[in-house]
C-alpha positions in Angstrom: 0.0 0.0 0.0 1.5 3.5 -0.8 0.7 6.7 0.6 0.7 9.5 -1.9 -0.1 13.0 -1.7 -0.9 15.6 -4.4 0.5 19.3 -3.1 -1.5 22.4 -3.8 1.0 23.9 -5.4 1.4 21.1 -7.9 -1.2 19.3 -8.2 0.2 17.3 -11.3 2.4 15.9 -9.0 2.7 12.8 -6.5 4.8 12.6 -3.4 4.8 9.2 -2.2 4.8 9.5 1.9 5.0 5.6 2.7 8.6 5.5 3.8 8.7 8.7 5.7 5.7 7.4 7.8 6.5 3.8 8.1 10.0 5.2 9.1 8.4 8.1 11.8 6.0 5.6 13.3 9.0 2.9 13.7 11.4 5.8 15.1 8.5 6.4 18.1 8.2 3.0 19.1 11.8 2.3 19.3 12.3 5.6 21.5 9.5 4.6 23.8 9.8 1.1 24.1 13.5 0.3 22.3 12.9 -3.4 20.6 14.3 -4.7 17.4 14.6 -2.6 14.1 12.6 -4.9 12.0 9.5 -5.9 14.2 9.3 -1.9 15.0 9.1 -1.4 11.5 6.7 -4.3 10.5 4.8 -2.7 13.4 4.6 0.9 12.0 3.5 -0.9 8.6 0.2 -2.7 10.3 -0.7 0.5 12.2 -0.5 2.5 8.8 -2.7 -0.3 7.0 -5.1 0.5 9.9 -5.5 4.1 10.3 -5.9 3.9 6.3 -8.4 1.1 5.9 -5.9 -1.2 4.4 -6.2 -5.0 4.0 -6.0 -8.0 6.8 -4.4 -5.5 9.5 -7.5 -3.7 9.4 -9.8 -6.4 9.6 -7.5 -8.0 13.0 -7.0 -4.8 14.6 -10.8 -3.4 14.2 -12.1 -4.9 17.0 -10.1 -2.9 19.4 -13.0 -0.5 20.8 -10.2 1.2 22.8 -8.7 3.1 19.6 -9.4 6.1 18.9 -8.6 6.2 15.2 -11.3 6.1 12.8 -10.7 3.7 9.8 -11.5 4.2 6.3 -11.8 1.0 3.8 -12.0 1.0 0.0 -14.4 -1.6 -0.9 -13.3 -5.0 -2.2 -13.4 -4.0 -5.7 -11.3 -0.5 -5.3 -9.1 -1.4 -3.3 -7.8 -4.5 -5.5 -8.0 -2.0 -8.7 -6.3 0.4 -6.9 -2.2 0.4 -5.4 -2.3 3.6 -3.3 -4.2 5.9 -1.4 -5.0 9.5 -2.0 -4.5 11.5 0.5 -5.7 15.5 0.1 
């Protein structure tokens, strides 16, 4: 799943985000709890699929009533036709 923005200024243009937030996500989890490089980063990957609606992370982690992120999903059919998410 990639994370791509379009800026205002140029809106012809994508900026792909999915490293820089896998990477900030991973960074905050090793500074608060330490752990290994690679688990922290498979970890900041399943909390992105979350908050964006993606795939089987989603559907294992949204039964947590205690979050309070609020999900989005593609249906089936868009989110197989599509590889990224738009975010504006």
């Amino acid at each position: 799943m990639r994370f791509v923005i379009r800026p205002t200024a140029d809106p012809q243009t994508d900026v792909d985000l999915t490293e820089r937030l896998t990477a900030v996500i991973a960074e905050e989890l090793w500074l608060r709890y330490g752990g290994n490089e690679r688990l922290n980063w498979f970890e900041a990957e399943l909390h992105l699929q979350r908050m964006f609606g993606g795939g089987i992370a989603h559907q294992r982690l949204s039964d947590r009533r205690d979050s309070l992120m609020r999900t989005r999903r593609l249906p089936d059919a868009a989110r197989r036709a599509r590889e990224s998410v738009e975010v504006r």
